[in-house]
N, CA, C and O atoms as a GROMACS GRO file, in nm:
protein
  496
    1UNK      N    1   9.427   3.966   8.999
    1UNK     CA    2   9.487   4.096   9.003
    1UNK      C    3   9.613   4.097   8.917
    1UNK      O    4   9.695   4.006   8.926
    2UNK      N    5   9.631   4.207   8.828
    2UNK     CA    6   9.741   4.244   8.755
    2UNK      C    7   9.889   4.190   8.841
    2UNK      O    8   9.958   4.110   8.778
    3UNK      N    9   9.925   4.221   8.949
    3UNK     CA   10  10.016   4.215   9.023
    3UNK      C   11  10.064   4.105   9.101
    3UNK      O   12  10.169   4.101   9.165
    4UNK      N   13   9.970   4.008   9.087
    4UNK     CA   14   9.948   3.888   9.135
    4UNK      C   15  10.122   3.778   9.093
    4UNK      O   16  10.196   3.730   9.180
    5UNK      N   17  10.138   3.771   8.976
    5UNK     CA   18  10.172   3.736   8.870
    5UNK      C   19  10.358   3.799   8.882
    5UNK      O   20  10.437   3.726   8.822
    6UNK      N   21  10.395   3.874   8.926
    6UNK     CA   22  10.460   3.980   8.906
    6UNK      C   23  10.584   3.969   9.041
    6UNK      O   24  10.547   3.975   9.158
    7UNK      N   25  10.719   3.953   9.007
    7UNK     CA   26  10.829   3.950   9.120
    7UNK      C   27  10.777   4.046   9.162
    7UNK      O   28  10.684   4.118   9.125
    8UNK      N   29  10.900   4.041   9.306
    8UNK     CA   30  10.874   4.174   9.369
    8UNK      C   31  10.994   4.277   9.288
    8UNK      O   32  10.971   4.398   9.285
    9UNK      N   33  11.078   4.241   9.244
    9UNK     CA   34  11.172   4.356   9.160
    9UNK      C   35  11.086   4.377   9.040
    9UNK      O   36  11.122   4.482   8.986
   10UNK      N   37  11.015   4.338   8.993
   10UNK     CA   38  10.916   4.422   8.867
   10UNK      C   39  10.855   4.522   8.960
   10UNK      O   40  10.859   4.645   8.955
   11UNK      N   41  10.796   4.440   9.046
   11UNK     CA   42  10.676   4.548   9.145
   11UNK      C   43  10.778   4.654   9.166
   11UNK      O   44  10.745   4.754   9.103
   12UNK      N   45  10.897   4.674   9.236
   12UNK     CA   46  10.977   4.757   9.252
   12UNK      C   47  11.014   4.823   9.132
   12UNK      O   48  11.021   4.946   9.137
   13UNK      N   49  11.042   4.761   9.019
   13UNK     CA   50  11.033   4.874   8.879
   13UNK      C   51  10.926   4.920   8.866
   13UNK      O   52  10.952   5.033   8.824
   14UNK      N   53  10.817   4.912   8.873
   14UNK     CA   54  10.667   5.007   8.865
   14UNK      C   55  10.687   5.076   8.946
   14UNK      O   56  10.672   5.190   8.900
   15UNK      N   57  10.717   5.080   9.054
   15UNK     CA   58  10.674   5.178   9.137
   15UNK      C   59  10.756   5.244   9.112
   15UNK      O   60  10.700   5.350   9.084
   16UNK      N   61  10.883   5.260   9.099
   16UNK     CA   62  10.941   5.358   9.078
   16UNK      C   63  10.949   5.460   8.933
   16UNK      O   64  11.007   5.565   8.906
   17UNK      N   65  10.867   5.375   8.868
   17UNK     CA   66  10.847   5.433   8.742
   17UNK      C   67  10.716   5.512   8.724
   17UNK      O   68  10.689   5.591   8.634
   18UNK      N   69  10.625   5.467   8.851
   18UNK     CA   70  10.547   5.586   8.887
   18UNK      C   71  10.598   5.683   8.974
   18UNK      O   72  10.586   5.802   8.945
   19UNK      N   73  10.663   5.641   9.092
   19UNK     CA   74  10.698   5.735   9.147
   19UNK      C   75  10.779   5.854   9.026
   19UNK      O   76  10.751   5.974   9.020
   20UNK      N   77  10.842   5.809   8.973
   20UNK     CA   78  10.920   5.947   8.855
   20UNK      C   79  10.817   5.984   8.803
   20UNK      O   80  10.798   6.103   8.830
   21UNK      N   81  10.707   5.926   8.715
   21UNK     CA   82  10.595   6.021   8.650
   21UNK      C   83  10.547   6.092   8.734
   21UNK      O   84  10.520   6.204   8.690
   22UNK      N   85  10.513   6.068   8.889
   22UNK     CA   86  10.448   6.144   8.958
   22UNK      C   87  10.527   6.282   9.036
   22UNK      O   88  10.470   6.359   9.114
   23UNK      N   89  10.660   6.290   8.998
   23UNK     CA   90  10.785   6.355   9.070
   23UNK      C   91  10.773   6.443   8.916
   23UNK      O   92  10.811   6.560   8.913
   24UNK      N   93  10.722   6.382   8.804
   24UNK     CA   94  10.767   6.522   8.698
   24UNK      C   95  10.634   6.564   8.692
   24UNK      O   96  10.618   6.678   8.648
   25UNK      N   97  10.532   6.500   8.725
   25UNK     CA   98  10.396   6.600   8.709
   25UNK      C   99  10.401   6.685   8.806
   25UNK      O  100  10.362   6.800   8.782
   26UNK      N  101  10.451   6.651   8.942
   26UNK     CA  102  10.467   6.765   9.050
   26UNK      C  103  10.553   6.882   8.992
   26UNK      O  104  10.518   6.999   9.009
   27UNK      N  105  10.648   6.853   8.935
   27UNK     CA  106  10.736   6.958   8.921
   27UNK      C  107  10.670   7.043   8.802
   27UNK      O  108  10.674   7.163   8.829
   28UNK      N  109  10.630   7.024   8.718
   28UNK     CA  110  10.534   7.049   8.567
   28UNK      C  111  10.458   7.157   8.644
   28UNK      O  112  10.457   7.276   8.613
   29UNK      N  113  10.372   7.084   8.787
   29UNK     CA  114  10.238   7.184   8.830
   29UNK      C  115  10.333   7.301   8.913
   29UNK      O  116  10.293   7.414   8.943
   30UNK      N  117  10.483   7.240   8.944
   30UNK     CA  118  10.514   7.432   9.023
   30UNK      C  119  10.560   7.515   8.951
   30UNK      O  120  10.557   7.634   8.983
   31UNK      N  121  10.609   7.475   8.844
   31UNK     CA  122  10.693   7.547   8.710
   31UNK      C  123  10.529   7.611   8.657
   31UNK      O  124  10.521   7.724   8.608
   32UNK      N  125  10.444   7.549   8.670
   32UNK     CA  126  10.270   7.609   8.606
   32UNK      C  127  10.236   7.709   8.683
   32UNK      O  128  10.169   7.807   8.650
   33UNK      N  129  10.286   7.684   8.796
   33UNK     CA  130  10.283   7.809   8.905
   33UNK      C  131  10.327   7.894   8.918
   33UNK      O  132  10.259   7.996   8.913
   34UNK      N  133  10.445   7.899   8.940
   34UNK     CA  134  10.564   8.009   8.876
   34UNK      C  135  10.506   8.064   8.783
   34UNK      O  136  10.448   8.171   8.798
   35UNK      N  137  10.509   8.010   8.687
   35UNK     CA  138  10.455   8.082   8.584
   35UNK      C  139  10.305   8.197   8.597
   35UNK      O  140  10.282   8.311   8.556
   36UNK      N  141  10.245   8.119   8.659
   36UNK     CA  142  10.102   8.185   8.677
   36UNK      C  143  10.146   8.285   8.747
   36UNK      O  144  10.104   8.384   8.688
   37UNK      N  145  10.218   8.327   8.860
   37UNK     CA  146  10.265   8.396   8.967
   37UNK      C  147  10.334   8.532   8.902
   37UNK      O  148  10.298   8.649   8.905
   38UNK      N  149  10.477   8.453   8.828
   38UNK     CA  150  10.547   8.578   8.739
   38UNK      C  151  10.418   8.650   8.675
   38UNK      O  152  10.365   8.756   8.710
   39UNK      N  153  10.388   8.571   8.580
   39UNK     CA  154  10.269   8.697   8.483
   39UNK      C  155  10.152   8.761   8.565
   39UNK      O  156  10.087   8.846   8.504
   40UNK      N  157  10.122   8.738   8.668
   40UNK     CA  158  10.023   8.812   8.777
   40UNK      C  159  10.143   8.928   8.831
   40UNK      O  160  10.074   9.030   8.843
   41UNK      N  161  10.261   8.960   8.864
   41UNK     CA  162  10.369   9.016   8.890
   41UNK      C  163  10.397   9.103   8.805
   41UNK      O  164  10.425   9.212   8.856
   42UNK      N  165  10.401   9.098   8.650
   42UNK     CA  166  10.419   9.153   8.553
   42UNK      C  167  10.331   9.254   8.545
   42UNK      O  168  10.369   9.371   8.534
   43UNK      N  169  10.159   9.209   8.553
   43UNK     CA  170  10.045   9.249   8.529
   43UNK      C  171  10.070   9.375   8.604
   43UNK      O  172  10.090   9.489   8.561
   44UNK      N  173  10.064   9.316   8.761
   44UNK     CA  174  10.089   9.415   8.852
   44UNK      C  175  10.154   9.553   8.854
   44UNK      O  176  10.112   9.661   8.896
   45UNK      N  177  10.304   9.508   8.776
   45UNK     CA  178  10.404   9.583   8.721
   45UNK      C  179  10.349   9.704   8.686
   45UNK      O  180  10.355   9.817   8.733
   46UNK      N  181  10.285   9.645   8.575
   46UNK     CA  182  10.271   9.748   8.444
   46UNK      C  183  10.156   9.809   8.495
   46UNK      O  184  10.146   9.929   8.469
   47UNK      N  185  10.085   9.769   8.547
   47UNK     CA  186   9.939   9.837   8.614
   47UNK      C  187  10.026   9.960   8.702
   47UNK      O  188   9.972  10.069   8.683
   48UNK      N  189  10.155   9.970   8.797
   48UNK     CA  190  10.188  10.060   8.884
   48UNK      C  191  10.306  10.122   8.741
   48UNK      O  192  10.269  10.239   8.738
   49UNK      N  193  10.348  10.117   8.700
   49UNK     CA  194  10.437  10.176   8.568
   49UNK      C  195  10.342  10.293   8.501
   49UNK      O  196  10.374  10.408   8.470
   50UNK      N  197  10.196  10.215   8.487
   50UNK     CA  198  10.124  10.291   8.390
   50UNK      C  199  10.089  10.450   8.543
   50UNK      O  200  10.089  10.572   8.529
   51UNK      N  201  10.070  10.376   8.651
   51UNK     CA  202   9.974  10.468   8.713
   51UNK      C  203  10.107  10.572   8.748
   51UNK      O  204  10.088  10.693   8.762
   52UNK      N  205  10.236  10.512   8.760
   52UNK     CA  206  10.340  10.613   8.806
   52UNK      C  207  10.338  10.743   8.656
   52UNK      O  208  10.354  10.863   8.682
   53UNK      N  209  10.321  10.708   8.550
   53UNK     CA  210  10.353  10.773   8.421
   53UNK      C  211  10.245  10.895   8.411
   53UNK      O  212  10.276  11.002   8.358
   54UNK      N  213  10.108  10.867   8.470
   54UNK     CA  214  10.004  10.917   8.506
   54UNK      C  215   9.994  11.051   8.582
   54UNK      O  216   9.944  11.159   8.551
   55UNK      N  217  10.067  11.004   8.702
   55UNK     CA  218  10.060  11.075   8.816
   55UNK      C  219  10.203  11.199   8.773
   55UNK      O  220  10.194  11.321   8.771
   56UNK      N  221  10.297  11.134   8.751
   56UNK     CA  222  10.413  11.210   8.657
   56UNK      C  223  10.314  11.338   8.534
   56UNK      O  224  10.271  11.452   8.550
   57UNK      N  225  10.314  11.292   8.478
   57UNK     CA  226  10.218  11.353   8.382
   57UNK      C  227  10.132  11.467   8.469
   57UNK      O  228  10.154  11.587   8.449
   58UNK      N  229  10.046  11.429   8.552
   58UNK     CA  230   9.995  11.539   8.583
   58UNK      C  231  10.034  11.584   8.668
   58UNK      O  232   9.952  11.672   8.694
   59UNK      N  233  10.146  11.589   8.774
   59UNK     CA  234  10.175  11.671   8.844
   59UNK      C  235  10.324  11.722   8.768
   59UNK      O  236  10.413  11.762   8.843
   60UNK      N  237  10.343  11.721   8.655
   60UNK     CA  238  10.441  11.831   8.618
   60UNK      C  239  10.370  11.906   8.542
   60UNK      O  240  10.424  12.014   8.522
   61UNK      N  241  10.238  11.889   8.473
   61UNK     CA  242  10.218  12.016   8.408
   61UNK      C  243  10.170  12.131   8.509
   61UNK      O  244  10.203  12.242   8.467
   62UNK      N  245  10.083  12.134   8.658
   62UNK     CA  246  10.113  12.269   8.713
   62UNK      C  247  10.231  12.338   8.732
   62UNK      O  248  10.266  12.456   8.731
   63UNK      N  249  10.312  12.171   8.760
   63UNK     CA  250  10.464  12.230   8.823
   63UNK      C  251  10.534  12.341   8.715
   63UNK      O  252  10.580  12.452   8.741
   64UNK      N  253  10.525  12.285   8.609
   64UNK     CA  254  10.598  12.347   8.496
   64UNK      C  255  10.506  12.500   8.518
   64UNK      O  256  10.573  12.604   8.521
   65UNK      N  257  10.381  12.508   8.532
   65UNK     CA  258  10.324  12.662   8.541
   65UNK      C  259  10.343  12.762   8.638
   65UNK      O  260  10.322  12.882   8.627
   66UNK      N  261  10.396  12.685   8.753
   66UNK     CA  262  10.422  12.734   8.874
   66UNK      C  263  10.542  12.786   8.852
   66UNK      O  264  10.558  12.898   8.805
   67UNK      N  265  10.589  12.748   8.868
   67UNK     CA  266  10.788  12.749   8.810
   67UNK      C  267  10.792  12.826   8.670
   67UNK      O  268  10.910  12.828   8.637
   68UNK      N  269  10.738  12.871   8.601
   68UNK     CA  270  10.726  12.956   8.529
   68UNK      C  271  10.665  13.100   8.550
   68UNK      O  272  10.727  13.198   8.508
   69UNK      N  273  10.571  13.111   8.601
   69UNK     CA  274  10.516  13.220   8.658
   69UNK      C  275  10.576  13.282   8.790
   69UNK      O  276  10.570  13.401   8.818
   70UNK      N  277  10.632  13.192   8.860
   70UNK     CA  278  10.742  13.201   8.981
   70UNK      C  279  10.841  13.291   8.907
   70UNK      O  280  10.837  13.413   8.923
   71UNK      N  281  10.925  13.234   8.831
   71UNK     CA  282  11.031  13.315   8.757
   71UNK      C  283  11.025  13.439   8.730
   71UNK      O  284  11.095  13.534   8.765
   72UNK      N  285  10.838  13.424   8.593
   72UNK     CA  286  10.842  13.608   8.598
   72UNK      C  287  10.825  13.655   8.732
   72UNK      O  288  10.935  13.669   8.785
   73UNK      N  289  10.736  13.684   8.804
   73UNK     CA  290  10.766  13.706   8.925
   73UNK      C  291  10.848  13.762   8.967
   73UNK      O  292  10.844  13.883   8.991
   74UNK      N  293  10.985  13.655   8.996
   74UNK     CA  294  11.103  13.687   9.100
   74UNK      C  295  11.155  13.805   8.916
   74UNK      O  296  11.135  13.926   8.928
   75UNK      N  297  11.186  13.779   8.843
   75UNK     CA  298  11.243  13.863   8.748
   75UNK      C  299  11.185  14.061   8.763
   75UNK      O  300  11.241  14.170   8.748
   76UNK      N  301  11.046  14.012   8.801
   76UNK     CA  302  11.007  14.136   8.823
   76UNK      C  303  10.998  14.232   8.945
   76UNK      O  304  10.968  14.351   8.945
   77UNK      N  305  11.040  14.133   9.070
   77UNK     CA  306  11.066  14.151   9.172
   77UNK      C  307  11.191  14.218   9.226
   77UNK      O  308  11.294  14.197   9.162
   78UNK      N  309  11.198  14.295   9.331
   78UNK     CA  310  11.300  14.375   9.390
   78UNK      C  311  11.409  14.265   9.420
   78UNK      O  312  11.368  14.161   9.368
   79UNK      N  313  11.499  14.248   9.467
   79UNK     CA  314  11.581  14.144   9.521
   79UNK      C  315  11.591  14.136   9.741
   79UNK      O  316  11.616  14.051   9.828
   80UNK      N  317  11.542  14.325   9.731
   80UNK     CA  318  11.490  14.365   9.863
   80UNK      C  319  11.364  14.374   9.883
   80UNK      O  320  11.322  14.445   9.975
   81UNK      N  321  11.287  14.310   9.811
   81UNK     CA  322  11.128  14.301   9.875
   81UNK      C  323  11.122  14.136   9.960
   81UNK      O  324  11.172  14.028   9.928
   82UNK      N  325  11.052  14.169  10.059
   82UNK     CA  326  11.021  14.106  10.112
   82UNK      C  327  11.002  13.925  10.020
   82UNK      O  328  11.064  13.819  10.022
   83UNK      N  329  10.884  13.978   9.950
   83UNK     CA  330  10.832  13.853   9.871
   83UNK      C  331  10.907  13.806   9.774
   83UNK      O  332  10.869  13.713   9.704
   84UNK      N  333  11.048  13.876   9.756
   84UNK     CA  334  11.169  13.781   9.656
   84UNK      C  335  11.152  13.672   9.727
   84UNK      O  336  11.051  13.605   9.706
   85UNK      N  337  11.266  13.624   9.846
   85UNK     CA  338  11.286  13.487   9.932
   85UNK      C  339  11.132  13.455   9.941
   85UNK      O  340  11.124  13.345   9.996
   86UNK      N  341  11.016  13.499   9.915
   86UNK     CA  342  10.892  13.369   9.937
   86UNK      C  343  10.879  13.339   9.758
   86UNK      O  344  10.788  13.266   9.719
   87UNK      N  345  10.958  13.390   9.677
   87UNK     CA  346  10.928  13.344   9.622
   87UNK      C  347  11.031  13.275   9.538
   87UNK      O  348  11.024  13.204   9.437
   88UNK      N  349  11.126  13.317   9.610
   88UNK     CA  350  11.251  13.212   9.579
   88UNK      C  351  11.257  13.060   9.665
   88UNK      O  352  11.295  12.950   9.625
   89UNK      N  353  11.234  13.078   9.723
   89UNK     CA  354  11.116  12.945   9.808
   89UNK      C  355  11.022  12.865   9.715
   89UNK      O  356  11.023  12.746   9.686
   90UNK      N  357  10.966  12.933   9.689
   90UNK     CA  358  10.831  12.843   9.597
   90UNK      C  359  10.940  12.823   9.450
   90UNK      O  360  10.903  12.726   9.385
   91UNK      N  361  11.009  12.863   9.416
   91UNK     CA  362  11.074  12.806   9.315
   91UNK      C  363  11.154  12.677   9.346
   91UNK      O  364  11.140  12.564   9.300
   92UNK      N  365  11.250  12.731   9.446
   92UNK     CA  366  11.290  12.623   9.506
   92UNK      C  367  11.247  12.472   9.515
   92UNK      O  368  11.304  12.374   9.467
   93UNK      N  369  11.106  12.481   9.608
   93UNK     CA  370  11.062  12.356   9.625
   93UNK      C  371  10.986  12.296   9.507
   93UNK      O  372  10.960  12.176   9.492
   94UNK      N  373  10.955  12.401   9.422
   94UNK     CA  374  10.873  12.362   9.261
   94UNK      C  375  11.011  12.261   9.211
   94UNK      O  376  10.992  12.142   9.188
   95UNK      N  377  11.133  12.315   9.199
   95UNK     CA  378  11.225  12.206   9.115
   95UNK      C  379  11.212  12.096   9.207
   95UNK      O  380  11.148  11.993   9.187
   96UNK      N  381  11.303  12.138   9.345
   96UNK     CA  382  11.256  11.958   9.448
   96UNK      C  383  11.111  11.901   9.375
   96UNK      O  384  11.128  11.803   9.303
   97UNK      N  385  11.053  11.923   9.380
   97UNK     CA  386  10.892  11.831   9.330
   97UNK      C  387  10.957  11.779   9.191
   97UNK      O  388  10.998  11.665   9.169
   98UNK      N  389  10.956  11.859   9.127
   98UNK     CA  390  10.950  11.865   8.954
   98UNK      C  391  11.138  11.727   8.926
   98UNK      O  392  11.173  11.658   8.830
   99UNK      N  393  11.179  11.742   9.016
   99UNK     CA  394  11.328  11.646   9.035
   99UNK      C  395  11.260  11.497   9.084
   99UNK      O  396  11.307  11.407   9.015
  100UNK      N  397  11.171  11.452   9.177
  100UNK     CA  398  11.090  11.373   9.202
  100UNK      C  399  11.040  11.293   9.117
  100UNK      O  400  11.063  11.174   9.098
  101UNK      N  401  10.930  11.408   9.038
  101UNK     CA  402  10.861  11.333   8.947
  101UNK      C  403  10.949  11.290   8.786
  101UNK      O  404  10.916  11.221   8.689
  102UNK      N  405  11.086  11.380   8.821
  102UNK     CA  406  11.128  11.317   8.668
  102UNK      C  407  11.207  11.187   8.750
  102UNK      O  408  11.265  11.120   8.665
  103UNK      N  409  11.224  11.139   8.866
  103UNK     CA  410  11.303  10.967   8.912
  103UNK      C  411  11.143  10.901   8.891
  103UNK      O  412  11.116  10.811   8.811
  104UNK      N  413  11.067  10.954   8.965
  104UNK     CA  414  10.903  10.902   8.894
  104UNK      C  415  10.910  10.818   8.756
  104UNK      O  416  10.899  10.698   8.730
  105UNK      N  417  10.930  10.918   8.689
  105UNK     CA  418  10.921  10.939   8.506
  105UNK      C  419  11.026  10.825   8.448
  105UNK      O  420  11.031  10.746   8.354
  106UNK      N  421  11.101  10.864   8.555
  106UNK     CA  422  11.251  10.672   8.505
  106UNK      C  423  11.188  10.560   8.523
  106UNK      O  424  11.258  10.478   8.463
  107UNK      N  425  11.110  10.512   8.562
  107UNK     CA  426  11.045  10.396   8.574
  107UNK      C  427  10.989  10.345   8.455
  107UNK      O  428  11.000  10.232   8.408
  108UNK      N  429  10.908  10.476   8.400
  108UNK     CA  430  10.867  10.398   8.242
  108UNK      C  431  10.969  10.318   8.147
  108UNK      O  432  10.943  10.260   8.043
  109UNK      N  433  11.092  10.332   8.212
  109UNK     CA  434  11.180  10.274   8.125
  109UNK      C  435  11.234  10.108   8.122
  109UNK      O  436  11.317  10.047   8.054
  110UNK      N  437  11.157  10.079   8.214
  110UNK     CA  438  11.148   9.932   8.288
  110UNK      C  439  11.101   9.876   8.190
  110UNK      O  440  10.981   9.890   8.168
  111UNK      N  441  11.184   9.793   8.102
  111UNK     CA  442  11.114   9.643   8.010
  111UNK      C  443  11.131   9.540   8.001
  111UNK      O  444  11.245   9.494   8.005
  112UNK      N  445  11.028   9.470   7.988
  112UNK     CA  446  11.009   9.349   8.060
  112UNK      C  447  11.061   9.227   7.944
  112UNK      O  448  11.047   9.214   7.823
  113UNK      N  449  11.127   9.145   8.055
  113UNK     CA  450  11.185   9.016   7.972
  113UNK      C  451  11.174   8.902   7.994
  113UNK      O  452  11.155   8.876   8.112
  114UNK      N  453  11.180   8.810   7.918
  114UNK     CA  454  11.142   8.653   7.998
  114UNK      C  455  11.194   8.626   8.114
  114UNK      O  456  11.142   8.542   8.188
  115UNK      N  457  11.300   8.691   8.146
  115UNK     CA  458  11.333   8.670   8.281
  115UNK      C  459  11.315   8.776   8.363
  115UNK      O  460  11.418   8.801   8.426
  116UNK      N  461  11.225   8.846   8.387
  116UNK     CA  462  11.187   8.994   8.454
  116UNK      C  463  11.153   9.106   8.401
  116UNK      O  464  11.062   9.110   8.317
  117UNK      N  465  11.220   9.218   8.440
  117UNK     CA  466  11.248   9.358   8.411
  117UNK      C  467  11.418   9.376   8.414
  117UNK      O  468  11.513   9.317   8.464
  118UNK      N  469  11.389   9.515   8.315
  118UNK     CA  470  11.540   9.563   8.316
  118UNK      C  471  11.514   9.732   8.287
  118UNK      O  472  11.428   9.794   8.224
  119UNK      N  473  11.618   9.764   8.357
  119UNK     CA  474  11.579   9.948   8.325
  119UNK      C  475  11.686   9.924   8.252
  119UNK      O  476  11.795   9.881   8.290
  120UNK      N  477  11.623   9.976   8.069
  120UNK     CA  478  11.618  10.010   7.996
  120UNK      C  479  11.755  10.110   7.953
  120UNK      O  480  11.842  10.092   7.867
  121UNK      N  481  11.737  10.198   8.031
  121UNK     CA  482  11.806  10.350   8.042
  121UNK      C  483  11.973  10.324   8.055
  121UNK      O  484  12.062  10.386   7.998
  122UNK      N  485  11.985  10.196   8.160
  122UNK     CA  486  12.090  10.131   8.141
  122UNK      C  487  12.189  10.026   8.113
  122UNK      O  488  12.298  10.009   8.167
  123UNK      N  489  12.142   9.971   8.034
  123UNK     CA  490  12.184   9.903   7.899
  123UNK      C  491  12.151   9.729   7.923
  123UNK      O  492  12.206   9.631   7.872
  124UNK      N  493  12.032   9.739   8.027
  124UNK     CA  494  12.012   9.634   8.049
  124UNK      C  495  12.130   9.506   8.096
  124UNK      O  496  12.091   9.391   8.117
   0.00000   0.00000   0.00000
């Protein structure tokens, strides 16, 4: 046997000179992990970024029609008819929505860096 031959302070330098190769391959495979983990995270990211930009997108273009046609409306409306305040109401809650989807709409501004994300908007 290889070892036969061999003090025990050599034997004790091998081993510890495996033990370190085997202490940096461990560390190699969690840093491989991490890694695998962040970019599954990223993926994720951008998969809910894209679907927020989406959903933004289409719920402001009724909004924008609503809130427009609302306006003529109330413009053409008495200020003492009844249906002014319902429809100063539906304007109302058209901006609340339409205010929503533009903090929605801030998200696209999220870009991504070797070390994460950064919104963009503020100066990173």
């Amino acid at each position: 046997m290889k070892y036969e031959n061999k003090t025990r302070a050599e034997l004790i330098k091998e081993l510890e000179a495996m033990h370190q190769q085997i202490t940096e391959l461990q560390a190699e495979h969690v840093i491989h992990k991490i890694s695998e983990g962040e970019d599954l995270y990223r993926k994720k990211l951008r998969g809910i970024i894209e679907i927020t930009e989406d959903v933004f997108h289409e719920m402001n273009q009724p909004m924008q029609a609503i809130l427009g046609y609302t306006e003529l409306l109330l413009i053409n409306t008495s200020t003492d008819n009844p249906t002014y305040a319902k429809l100063s109401t539906i304007k109302k809650q058209t901006i609340r929505i339409s205010n929503v989807t533009k903090k929605l709409n801030k998200i696209k501004n999220f870009q991504f860096q070797d070390s994460g994300f950064s919104d963009e908007g503020k100066g990173s």
